[in-house]
N, C-alpha and C positions, 0 to 999 in steps of 0.2 A: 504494500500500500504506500501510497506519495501523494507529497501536495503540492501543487504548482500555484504561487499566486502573483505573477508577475512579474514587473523589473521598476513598474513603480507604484508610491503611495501617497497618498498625501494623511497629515495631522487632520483625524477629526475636527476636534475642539478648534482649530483654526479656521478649518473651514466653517464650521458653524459661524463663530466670529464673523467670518468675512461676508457670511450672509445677513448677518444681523436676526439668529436666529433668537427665541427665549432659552437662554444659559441656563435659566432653573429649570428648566423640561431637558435642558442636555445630558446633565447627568444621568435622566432616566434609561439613556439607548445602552448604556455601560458599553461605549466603544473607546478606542483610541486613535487607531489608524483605519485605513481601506484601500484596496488595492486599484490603482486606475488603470485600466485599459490603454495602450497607446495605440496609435493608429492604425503598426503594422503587428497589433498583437490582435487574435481574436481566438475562438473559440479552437480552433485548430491548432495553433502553438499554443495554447495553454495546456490542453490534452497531451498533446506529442511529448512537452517537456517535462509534465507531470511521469509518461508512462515510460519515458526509454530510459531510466536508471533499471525500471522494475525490468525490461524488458534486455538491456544487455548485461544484466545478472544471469540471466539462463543458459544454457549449454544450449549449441544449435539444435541437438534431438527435442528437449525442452523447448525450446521456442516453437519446435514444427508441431508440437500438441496445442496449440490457441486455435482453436476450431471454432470459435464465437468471440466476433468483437461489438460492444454495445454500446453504443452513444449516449446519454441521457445531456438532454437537454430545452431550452427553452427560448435557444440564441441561437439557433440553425438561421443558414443564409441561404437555405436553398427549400419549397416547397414539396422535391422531390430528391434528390440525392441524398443520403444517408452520410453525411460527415466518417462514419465510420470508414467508408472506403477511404479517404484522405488518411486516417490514420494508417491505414492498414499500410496501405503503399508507403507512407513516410516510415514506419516501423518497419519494412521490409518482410512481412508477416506470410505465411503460406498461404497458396491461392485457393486451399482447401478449406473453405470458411466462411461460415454467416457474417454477412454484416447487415446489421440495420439498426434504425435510431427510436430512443423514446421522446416520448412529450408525455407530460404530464403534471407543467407545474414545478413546485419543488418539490414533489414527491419521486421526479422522475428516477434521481437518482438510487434510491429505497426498490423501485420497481424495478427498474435494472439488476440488481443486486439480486433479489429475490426470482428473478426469471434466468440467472447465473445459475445459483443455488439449485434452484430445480432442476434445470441441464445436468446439471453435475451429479445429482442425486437418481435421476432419470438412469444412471449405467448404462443409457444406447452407446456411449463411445469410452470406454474405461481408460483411465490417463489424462482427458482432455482436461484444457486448461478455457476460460474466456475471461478477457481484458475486457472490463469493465474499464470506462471514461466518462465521468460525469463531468461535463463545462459548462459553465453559464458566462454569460458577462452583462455588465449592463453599460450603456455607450451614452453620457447625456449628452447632447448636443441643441445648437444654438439656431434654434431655425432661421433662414436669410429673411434677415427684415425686422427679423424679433430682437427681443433684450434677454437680459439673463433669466429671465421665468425664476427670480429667486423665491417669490410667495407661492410658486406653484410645487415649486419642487421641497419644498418644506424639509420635514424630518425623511425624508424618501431617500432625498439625497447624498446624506450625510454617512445613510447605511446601507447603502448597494455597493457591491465589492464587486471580484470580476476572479474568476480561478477554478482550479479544476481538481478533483482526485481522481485518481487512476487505479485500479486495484486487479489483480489476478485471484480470482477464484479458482478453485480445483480440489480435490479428495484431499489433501493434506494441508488443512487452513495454519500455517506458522504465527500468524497476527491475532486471528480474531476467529473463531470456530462459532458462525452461527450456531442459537439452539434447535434443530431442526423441530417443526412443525408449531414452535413456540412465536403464535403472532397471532395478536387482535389487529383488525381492520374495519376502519368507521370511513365513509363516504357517502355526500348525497351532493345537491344541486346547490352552489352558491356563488350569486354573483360579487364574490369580495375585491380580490383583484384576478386582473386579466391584461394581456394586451392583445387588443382588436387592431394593433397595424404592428408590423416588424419592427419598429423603432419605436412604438410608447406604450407607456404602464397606463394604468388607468386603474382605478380600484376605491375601494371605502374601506379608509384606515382603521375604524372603529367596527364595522362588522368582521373585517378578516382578523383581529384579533378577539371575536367572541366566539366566531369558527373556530381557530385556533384549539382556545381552552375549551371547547365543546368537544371537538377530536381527542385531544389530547385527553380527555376524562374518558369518553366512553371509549376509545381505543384502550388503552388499559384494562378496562372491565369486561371487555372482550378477548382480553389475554388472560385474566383471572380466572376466566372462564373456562379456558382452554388447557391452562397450566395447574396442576393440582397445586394445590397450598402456596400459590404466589401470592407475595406481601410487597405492596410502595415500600416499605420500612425496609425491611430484612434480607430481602431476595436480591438486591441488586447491591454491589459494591458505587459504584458508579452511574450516573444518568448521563445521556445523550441525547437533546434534543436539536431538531433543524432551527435555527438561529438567523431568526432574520436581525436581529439587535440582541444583545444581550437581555435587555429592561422585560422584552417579551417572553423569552426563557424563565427569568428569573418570577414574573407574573403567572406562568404558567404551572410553575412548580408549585408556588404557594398554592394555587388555588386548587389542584390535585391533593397537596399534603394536607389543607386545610379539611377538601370535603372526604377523600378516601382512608387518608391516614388519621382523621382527627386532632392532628398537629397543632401546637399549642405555636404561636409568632414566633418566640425564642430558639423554640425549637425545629423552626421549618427554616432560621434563622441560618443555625449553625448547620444543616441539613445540605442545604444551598451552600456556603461554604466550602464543605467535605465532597460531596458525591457530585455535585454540577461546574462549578466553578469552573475544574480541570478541563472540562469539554470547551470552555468558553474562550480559552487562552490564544486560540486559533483566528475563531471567528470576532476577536476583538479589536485583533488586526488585520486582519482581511476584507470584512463586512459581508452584505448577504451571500453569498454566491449560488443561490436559489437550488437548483438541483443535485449539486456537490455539498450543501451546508451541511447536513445529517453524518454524512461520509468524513468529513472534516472533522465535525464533531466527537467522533467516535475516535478520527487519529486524533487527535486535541486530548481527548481522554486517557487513552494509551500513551502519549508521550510524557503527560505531566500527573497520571495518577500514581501511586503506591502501588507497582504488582509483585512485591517479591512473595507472594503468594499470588493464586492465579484468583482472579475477579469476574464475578458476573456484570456485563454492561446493559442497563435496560432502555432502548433506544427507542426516541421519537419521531415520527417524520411525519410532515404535512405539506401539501399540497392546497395551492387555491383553487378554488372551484367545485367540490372538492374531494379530494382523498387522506386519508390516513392511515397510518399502520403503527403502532407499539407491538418491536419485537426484545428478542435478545440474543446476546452472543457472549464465550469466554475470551478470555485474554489475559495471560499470564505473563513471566518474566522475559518468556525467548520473544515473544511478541513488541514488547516493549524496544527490546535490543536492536531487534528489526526495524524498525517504525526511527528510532533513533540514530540511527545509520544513515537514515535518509538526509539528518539535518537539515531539517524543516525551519527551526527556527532560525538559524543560521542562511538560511536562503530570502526568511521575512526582514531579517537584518539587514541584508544587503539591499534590499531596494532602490532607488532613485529617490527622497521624498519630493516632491514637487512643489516649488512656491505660489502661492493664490493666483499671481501672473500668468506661469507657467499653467497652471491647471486651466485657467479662465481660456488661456490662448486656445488649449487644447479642446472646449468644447466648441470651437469656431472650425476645426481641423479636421474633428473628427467627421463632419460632413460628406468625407474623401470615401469614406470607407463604408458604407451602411449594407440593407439589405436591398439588393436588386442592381448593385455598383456593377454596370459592366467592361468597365477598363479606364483603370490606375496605374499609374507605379507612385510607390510610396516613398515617403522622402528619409534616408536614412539618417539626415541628419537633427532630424528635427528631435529635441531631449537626447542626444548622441549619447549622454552619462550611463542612459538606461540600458544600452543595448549590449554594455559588458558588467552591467550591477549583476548577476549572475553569477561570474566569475567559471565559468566555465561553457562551453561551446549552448547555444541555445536560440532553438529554431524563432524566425520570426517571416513575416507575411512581405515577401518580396515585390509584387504586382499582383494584377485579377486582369486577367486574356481572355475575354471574350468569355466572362462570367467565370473561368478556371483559376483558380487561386493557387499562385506558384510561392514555394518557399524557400529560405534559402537560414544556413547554419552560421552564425554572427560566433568567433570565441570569444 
């Protein structure tokens, strides 16, 4: 498992500032940083750079087992091609292989995951491996004519990130060993958020957060259901939920420990603390990254909780419109080792952080690049900083031919 969140970021709380947003509601999002998209980044190099550590760790017999690769996402630039083939070909992957992509919201990444699992579980092809790719990004930009939409883009802003996780599934999970057949799943019809054009969100900020905590309670008791003697309290070392801001995690929790656990404040207090926090660590520098959030969360967990005993992780994921699922998985010490190897944070450290300037230019810029662009070449000079913050070789979006998105390897 890997996390890929870029090459740059900017200072929340600065950017807030610089909108002149309410500072006493800022605390509530509990972020720090978020990860900005540059022009010639998109959903395709965020994937590719997340997966080719996981993918040139393998022995070439190993690599020729990946017989499914799955997209999950909500940032496809194409109504019909499956992003997944762009990976496959950039990984150099055998030709013997599914590829196709989800939508689904942020749940896509969870459904990805869980249609892996069943593959794998399924024994029609013993050994096989499938590369999971969850990418999201989100691109603001400055419509010709408009101004900076600061009133419109509100708290939205502040917490959309852009980044991807990449994971290999297979018979022998080293990271995180789903519990098999251990999952509630709550979904029905709601219009909270959505975007009805390729480039914009649209949504009601206070109905998607009562969907939200509506899922997240009966998802659970649907798992309660499923799993003999599962307890909020007891049962899980750990919690993971999809994380669009911190503040709505942290509201989610109470309000589960409050009505299922009968948890006292103090106590849902230090609760939060212990078992969530760790998942948070991730997504408080990155920001939403909608279909990968949950996946993140779960590395976030594993990299910053206590495994030197192995822990149960009980994970959240949601989806707008909507879906959910509350499942679980273990994950031990050799998991954590793994996860830590990636130097994750050590990659979030490296960023470009971007000055208010810098960033503002960049939403007049990003117009270069959207959904339906059929022929660019990108400027490589533009945030030049960015393009070695990595510190090691890493793909980035060279031009779009005639709607074909060509890539090229920056060290």
């Amino acid at each position: 498992m890997n996390v890929f969140a870029g090459t740059a970021s900017v200072d929340v709380e600065k950017l807030a500032m610089h909108r002149g947003l309410d500072m006493t509601r800022f605390s509530n999002l509990l972020m720090k940083e978020k990860t900005v998209a540059l022009p010639y980044e998109d959903p395709i190099t965020f994937g590719v750079n997340a997966a080719k550590p996981l993918i040139d760790a393998l022995s070439p017999e190993e690599k020729d087992r990946i017989e499914v690769v799955i997209t999950c996402t909500e940032s496809a630039f194409d109504f019909g091609k499956s992003m997944s083939t762009y990976f496959h070909s950039l990984l150099g992957l055998n030709r013997n292989c599914r590829l196709f992509e989800l939508k689904n919201a942020c749940y896509s990444g969870i459904a990805g995951l869980q249609t892996a699992i069943n593959f794998i579980l399924s024994g029609v092809s013993p050994g096989a491996k499938v590369l999971l790719i969850a990418t999201d990004i989100s691109r603001f930009m400055v419509e010709e004519g408009g101004e900076g939409l600061t009133e419109d883009w509100s708290f939205f802003e502040p917490s959309s990130g852009a980044g991807a996780v990449a994971a290999l599934i297979s018979e022998i999970p080293h990271v995180f060993q789903v519990d098999v057949g251990a999952s509630g799943y709550y979904g029905y019809e709601v219009m909270d958020t959505c975007r009805p054009a390729p480039d914009k969100e649209a949504g009601d900020a206070d109905l998607s957060l009562l969907s939200y905590l509506d899922c997240c309670e009966k998802a659970f008791l649907e798992y309660q259901k499923r799993v003999e003697g599962a307890d909020l309290s007891a049962t899980f070392g750990y919690l993971a939920m999809h994380t669009p801001f911190g503040g709505m995690v942290k509201g989610a929790h109470r309000n589960i420990m409050r009505k299922i656990a009968k948890a006292r404040p103090a106590e849902i207090e230090a609760d939060f603390d212990r078992r969530v926090q760790p998942s948070l660590n991730y997504c408080q520098r990155v920001g939403n990254i909608m279909g990968a959030s949950t996946l993140m969360a779960i590395a976030s967990a594993i990299d910053h909780g206590d495994f030197g005993t192995s822990q149960r992780i009980g994970c959240f994921s949601y989806g707008s419109g909507c879906c959910s699922e509350f499942f679980s998985g273990v994950a031990g010490q050799e998991g954590q080792s793994r996860l830590r190897a990636q130097n994750i944070k050590q990659h979030l450290d490296r960023r470009y952080e971007l000055t208010m300037e810098e960033y503002d230019e960049l939403l007049v810029t990003n117009n270069t690049v959207k959904f339906g662009t059929r022929n660019v070449v990108l400027d490589a000079e533009f945030i030049p900083q960015a393009r070695t913050a990595h510190g090691k070789p890493t793909l980035f979006l060279k031009e779009i031919k005639e709607f074909h998105r060509e890539y090229d390897w920056v060290s």
